[in-house]
Structures are given as structure tokens and as C-alpha cells.
mmCIF file of the N, C-alpha and C atoms, coordinates in Angstrom:
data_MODEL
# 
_entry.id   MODEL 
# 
loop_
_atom_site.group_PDB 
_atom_site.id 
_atom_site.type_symbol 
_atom_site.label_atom_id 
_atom_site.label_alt_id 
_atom_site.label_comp_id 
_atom_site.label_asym_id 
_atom_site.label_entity_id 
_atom_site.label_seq_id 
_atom_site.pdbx_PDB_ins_code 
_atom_site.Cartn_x 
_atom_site.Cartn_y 
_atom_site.Cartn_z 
_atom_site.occupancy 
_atom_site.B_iso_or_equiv 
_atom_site.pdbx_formal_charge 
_atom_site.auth_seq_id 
_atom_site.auth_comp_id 
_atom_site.auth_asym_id 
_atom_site.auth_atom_id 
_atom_site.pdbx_PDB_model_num 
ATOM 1   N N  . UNK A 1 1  ? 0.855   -1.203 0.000   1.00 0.00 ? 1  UNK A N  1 
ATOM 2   C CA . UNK A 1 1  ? 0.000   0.000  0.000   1.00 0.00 ? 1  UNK A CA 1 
ATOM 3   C C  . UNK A 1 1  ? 0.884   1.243  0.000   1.00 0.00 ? 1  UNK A C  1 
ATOM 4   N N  . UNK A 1 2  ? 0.854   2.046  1.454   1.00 0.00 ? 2  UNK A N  1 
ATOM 5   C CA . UNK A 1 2  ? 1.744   3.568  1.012   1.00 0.00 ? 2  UNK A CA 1 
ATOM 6   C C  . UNK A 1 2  ? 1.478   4.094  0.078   1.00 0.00 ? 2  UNK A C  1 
ATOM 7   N N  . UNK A 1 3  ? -0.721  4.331  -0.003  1.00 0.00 ? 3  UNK A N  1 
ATOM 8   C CA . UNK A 1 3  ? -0.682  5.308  -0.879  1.00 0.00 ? 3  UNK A CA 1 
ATOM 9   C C  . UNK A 1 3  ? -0.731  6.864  0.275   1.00 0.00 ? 3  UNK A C  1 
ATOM 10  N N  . UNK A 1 4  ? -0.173  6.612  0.993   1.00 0.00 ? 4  UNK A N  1 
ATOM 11  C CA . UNK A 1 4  ? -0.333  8.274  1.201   1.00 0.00 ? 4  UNK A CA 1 
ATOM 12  C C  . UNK A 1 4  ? -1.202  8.656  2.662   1.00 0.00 ? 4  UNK A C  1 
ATOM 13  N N  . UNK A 1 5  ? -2.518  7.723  2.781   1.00 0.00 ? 5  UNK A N  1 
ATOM 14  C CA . UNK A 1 5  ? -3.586  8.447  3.266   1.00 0.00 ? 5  UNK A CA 1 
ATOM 15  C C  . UNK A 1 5  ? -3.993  7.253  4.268   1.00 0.00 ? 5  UNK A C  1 
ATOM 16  N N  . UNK A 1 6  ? -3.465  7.348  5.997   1.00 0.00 ? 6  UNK A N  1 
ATOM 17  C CA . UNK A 1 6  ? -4.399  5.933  7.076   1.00 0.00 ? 6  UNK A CA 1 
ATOM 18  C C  . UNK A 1 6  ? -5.776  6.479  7.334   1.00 0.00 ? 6  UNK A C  1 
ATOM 19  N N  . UNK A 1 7  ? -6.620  6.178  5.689   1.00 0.00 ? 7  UNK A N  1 
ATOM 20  C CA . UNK A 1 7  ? -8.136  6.183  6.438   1.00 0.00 ? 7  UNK A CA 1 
ATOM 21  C C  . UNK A 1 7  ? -9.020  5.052  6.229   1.00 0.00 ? 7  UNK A C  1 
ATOM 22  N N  . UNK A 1 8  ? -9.773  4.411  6.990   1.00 0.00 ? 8  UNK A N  1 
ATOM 23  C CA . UNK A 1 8  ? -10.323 3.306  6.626   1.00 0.00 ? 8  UNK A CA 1 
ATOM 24  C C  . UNK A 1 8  ? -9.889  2.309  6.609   1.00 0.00 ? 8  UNK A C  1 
ATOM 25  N N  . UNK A 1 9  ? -8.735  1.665  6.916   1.00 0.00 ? 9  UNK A N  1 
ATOM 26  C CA . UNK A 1 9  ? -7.385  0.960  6.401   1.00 0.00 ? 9  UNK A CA 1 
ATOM 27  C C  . UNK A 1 9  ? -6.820  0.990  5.330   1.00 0.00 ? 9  UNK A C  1 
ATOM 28  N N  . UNK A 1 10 ? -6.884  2.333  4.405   1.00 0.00 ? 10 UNK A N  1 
ATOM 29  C CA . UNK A 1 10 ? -6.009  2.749  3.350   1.00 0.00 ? 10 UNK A CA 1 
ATOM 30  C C  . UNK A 1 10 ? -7.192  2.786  2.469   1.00 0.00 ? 10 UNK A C  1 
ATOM 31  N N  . UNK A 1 11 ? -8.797  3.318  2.268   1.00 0.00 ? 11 UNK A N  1 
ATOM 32  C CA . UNK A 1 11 ? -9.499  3.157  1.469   1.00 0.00 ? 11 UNK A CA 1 
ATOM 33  C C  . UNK A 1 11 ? -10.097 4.886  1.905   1.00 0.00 ? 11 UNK A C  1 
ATOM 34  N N  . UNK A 1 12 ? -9.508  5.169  0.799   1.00 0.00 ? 12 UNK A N  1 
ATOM 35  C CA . UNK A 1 12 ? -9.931  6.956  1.061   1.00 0.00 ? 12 UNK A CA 1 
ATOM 36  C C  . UNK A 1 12 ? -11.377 6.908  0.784   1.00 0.00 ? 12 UNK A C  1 
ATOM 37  N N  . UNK A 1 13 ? -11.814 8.323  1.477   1.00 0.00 ? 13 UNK A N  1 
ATOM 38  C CA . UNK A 1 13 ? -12.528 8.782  1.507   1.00 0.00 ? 13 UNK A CA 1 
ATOM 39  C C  . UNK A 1 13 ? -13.384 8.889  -0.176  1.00 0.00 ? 13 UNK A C  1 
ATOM 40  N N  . UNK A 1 14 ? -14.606 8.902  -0.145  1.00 0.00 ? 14 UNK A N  1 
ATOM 41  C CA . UNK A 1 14 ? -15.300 9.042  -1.435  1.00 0.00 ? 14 UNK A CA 1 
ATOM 42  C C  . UNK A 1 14 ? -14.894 11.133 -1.463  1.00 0.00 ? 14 UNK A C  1 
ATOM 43  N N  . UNK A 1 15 ? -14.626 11.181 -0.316  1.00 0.00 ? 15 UNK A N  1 
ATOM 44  C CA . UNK A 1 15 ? -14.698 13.067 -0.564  1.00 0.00 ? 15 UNK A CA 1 
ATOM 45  C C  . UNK A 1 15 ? -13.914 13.279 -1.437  1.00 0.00 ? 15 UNK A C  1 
ATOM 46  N N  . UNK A 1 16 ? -12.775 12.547 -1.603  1.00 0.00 ? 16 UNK A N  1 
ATOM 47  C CA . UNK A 1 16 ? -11.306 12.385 -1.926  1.00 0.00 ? 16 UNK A CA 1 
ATOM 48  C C  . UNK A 1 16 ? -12.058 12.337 -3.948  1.00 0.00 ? 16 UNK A C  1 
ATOM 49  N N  . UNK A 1 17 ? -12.149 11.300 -3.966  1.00 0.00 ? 17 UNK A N  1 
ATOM 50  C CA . UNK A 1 17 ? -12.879 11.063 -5.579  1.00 0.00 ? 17 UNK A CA 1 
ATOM 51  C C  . UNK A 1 17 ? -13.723 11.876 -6.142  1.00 0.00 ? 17 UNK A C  1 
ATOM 52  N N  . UNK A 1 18 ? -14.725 12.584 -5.203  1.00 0.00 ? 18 UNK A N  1 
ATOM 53  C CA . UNK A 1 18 ? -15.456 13.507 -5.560  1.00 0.00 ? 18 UNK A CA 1 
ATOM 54  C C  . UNK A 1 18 ? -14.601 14.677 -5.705  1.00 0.00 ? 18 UNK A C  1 
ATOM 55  N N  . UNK A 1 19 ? -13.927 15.040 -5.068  1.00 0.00 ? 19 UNK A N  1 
ATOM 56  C CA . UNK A 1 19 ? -13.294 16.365 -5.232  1.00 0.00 ? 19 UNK A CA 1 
ATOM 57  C C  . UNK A 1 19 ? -12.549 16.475 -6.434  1.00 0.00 ? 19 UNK A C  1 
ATOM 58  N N  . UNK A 1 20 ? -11.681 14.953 -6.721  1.00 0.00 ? 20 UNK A N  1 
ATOM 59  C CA . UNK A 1 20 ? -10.795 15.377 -7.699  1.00 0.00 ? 20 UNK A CA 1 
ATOM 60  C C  . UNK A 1 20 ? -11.804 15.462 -9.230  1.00 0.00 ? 20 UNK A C  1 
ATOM 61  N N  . UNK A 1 21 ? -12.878 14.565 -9.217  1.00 0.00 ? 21 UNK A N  1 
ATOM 62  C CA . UNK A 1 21 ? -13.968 14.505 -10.651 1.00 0.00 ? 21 UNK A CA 1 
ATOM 63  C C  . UNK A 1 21 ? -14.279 16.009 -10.379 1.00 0.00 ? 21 UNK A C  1 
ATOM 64  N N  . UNK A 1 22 ? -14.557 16.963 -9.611  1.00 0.00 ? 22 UNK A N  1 
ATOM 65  C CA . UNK A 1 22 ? -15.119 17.925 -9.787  1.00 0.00 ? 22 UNK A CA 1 
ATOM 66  C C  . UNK A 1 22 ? -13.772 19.031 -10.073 1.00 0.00 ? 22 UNK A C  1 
ATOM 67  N N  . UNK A 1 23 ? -12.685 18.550 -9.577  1.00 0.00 ? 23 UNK A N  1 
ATOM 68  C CA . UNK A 1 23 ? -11.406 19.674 -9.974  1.00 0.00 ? 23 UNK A CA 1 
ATOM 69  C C  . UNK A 1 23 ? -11.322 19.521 -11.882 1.00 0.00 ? 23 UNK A C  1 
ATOM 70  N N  . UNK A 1 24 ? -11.728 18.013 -12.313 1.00 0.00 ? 24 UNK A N  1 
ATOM 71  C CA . UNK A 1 24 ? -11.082 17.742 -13.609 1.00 0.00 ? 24 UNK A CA 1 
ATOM 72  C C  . UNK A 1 24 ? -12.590 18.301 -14.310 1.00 0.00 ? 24 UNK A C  1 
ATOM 73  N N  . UNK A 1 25 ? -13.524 18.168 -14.052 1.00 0.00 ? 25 UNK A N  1 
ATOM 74  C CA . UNK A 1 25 ? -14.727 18.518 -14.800 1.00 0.00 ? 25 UNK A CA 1 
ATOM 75  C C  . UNK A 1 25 ? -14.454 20.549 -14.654 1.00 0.00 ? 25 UNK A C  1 
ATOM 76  N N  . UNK A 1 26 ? -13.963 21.243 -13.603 1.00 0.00 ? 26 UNK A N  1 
ATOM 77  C CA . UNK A 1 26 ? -13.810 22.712 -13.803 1.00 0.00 ? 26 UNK A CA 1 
ATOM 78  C C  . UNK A 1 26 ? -12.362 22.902 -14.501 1.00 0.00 ? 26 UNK A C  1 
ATOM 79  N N  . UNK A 1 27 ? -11.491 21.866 -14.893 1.00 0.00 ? 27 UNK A N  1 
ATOM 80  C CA . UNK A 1 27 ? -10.057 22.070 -15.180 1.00 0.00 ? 27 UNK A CA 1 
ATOM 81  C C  . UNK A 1 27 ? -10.173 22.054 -16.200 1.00 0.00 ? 27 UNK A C  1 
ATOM 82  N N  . UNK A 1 28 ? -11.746 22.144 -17.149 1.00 0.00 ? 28 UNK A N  1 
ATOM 83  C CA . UNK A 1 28 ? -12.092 21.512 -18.622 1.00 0.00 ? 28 UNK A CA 1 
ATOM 84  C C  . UNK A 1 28 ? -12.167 20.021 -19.199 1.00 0.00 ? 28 UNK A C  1 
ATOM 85  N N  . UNK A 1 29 ? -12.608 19.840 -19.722 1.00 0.00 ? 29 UNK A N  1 
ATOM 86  C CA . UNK A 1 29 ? -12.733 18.060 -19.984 1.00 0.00 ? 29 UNK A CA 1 
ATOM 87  C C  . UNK A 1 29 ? -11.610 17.802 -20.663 1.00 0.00 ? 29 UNK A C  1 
ATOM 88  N N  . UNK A 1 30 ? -11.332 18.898 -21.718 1.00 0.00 ? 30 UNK A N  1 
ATOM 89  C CA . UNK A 1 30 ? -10.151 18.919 -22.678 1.00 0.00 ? 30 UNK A CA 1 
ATOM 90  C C  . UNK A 1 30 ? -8.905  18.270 -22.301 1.00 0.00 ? 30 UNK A C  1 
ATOM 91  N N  . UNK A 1 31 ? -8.437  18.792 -21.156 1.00 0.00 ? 31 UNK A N  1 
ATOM 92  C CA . UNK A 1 31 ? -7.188  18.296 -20.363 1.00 0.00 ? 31 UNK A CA 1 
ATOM 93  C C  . UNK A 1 31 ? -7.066  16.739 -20.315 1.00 0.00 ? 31 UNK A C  1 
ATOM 94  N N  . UNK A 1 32 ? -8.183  15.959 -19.991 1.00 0.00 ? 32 UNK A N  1 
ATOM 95  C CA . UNK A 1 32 ? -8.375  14.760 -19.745 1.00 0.00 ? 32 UNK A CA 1 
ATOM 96  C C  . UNK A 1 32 ? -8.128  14.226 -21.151 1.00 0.00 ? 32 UNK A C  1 
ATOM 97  N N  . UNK A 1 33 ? -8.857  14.643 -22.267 1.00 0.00 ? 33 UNK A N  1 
ATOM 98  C CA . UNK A 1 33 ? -8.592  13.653 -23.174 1.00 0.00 ? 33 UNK A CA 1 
ATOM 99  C C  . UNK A 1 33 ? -7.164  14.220 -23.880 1.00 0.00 ? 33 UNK A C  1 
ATOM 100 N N  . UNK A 1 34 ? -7.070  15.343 -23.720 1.00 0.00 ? 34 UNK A N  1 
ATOM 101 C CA . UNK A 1 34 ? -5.533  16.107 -24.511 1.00 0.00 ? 34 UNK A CA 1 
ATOM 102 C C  . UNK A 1 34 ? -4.413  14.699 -23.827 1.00 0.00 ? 34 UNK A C  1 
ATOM 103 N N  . UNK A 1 35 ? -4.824  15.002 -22.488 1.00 0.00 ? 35 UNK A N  1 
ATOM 104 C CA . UNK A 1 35 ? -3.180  13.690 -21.780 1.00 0.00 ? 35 UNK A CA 1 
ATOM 105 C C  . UNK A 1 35 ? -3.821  12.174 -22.399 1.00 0.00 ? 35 UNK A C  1 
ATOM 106 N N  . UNK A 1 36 ? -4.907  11.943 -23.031 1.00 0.00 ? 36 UNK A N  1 
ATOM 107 C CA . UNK A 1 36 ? -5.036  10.554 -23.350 1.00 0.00 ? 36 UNK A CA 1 
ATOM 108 C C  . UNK A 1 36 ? -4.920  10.630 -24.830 1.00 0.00 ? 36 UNK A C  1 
ATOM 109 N N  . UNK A 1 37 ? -5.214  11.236 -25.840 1.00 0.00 ? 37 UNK A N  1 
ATOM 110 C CA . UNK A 1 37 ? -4.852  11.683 -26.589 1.00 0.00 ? 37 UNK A CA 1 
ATOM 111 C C  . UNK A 1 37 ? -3.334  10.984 -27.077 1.00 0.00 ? 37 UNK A C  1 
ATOM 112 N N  . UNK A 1 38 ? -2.525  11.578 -26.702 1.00 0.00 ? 38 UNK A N  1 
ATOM 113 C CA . UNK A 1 38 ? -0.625  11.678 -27.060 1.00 0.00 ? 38 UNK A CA 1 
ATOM 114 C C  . UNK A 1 38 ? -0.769  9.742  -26.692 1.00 0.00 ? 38 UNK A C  1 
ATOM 115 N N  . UNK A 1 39 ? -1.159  9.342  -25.612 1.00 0.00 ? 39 UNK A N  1 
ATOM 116 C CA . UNK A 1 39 ? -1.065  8.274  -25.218 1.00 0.00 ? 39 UNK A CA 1 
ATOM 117 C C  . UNK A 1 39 ? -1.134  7.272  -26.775 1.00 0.00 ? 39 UNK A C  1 
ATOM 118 N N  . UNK A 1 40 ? -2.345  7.561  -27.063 1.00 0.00 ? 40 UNK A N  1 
ATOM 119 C CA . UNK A 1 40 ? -3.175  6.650  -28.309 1.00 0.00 ? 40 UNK A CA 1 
ATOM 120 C C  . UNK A 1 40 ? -2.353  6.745  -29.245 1.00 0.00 ? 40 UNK A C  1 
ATOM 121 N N  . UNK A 1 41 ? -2.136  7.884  -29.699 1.00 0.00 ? 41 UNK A N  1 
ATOM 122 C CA . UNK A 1 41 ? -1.334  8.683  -30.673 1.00 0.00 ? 41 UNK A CA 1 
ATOM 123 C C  . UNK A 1 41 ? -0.043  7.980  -30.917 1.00 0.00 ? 41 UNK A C  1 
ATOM 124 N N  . UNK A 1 42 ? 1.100   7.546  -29.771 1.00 0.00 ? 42 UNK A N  1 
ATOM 125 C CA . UNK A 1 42 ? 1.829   6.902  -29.901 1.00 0.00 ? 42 UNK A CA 1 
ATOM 126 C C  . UNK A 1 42 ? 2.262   5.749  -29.833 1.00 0.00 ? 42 UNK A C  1 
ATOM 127 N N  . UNK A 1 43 ? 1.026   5.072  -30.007 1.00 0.00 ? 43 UNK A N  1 
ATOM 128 C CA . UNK A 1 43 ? 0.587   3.398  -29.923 1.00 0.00 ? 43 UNK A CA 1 
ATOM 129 C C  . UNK A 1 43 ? 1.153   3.477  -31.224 1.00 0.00 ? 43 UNK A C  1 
# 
């Protein structure tokens, strides 16, 4: 384990998931597929 976070016995918080879907949904959607994007791209 050692991701980082003793909650639950290492099973974060749903606040944790919610927060970051709502940072990437105001960060633009774009970002998300731009970094998946290059990925495909260089298959």
C-alpha cells in the first residue's frame, strides 16, 4: 500500500474522488482527453 492516506485501512474517503472529478470537470474536460490523446497517438 503507502498510498499516502491511514483512512479506513487505506481506502480513502469518497470526498477524496469527488473532489478530484469535480477539480477535472472545472479544469475543462479537454485536459483529460488532450493527456489521453498523445497516449493513443503513440501506440
Amino acid at each position: 500500500t503507502g498510498s499516502g492516506s491511514s483512512n479506513a485501512g487505506g481506502n480513502p474517503p469518497p470526498v477524496t474522488i469527488h473532489t478530484w472529478l469535480e477539480r477535472v470537470n472545472k479544469k475543462k474536460p479537454n485536459s483529460f482527453e488532450k493527456a489521453t490523446v498523445p497516449v493513443e497517438a503513440e501506440n
